[in-house]
N, C-alpha and C positions, 0 to 999 in steps of 0.2 A: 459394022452394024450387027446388032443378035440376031440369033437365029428364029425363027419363029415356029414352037413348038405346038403341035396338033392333036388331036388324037388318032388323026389317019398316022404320022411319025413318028410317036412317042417313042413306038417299039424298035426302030431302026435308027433315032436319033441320038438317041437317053439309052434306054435300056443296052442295046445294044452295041453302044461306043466303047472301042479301044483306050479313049481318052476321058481324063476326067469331063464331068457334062455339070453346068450352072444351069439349075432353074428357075427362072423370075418367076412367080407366079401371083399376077396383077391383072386390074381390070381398068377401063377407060376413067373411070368416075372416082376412083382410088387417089389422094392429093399424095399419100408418102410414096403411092408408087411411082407419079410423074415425078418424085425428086428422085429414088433410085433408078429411074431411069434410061435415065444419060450415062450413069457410072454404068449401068448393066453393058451396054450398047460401048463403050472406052474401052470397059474391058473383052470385050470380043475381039476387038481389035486387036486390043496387048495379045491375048493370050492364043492368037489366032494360029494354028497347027502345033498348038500344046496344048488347049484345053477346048470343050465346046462351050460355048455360052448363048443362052438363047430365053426368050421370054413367054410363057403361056397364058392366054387370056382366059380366065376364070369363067368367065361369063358365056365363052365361046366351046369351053373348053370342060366343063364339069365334071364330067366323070371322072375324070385322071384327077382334077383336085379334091371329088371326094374319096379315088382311092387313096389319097396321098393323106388326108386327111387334115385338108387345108382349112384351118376355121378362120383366120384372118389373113391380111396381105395389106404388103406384103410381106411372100416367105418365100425364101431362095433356099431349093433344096442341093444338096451335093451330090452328086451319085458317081461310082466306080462301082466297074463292072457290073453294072445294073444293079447294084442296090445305093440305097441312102447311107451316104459315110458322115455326111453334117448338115445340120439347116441354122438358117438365117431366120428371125421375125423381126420385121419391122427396119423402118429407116434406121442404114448401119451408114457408117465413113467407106469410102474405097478399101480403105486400106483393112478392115474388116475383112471383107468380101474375097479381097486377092490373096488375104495370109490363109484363109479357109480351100480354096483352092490351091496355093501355095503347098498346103501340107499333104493336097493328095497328088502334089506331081510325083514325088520320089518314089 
């Protein structure tokens, strides 16, 4: 299961991880975000003590998506070492999502 990203966490979740970190960033009422995510939620599991993956609710969540400068969703941001290394918009494949992680294991 993903992780559930906050504003109280963000800094010690995301920001702060030794590992690459996914961010879903969707809200309840979003129809492409309930198809991305199951795939968000599979790969948490795959990539569990190799990468972080976790989901933020827009809605709950605003101010990190407007620092992020989230105007649609969803969009799964990348981040190492606390910055944005790739993003995502919009309903992608799995296989999308894990090559975009994929590139920042090494």
């Amino acid at each position: 299961m993903a992780d559930k990203f906050t504003t109280e966490n963000f800094q010690t979740t995301v920001l702060d991880s030794d590992k690459p970190v996914l961010v879903d960033f969707w809200a309840e009422w979003c129809g492409p975000c309930r198809m991305v995510g199951p795939i968000v939620d599979e790969l948490a599991t795959e990539y569990d003590g190799k990468a972080v993956i976790g989901k933020l609710n827009v809605d709950e969540n605003p101010a990190i998506a407007e620092t992020y400068g989230i105007r649609s969703i969803p969009t799964m941001l990348v981040f190492k070492g606390g910055e944005i290394v790739d993003k995502i918009v919009g309903a992608v494949p799995k296989t999308t999502i894990s090559g975009k992680i994929d590139a920042q294991m090494a």
